[in-house]
C-alpha positions in Angstrom: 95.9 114.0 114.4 92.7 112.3 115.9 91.7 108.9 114.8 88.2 107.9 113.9 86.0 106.1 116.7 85.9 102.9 114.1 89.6 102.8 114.1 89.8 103.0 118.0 87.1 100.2 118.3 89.5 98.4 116.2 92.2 98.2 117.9 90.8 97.5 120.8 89.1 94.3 119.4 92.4 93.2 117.8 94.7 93.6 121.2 91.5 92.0 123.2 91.5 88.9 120.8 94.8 88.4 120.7 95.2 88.8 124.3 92.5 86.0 124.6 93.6 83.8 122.4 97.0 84.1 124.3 95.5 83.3 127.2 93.7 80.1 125.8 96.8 78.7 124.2 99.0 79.3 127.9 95.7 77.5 129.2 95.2 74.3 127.1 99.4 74.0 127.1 99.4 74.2 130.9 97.1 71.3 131.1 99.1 69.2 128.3 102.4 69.9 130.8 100.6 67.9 133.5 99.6 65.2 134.4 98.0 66.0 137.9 95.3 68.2 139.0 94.1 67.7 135.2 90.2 68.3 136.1 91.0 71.5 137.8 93.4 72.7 135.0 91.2 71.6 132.1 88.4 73.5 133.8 90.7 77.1 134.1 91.4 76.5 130.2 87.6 75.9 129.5 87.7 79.6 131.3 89.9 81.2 129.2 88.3 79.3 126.0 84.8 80.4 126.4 85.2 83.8 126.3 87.7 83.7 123.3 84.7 81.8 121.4 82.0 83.8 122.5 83.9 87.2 121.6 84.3 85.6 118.2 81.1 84.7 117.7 80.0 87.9 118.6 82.1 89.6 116.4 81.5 87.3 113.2 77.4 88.1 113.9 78.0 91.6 113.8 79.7 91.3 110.8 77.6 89.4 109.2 74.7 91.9 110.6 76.1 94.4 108.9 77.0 93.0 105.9 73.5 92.3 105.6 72.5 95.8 106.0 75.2 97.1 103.7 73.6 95.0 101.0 69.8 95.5 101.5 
């Protein structure tokens, strides 16, 4: 049983964005839970955010790269 190198890649994107987005959401509900220390926790969920958004970006340009390619 071996699994393709597309299936692998996958996977790997799905447990990485949802691991992310995870992260973000803990983030952002951390900093509604308090009321102190609000610049210091707003910028840790900014850190967690970022990524999440640039991943997706990437992602939805390489899909749309290759969309693009599939159809010329």
């Amino acid at each position: 049983m071996t699994a393709s190198v597309a299936t692998m890649i996958t996977a790997v994107t799905v447990l990485t964005i949802g691991y992310r987005a995870g992260r973000a959401h803990a983030a952002w509900r951390d900093l509604r839970a308090t009321k102190r220390d609000v610049p210091a926790k707003r910028k840790i969920a900014w850190g967690h955010t970022r990524p999440l958004l640039m991943g997706t970006l990437f992602l939805l340009a390489t899909v749309v790269a290759a969309v693009y390619r599939a159809a010329a």
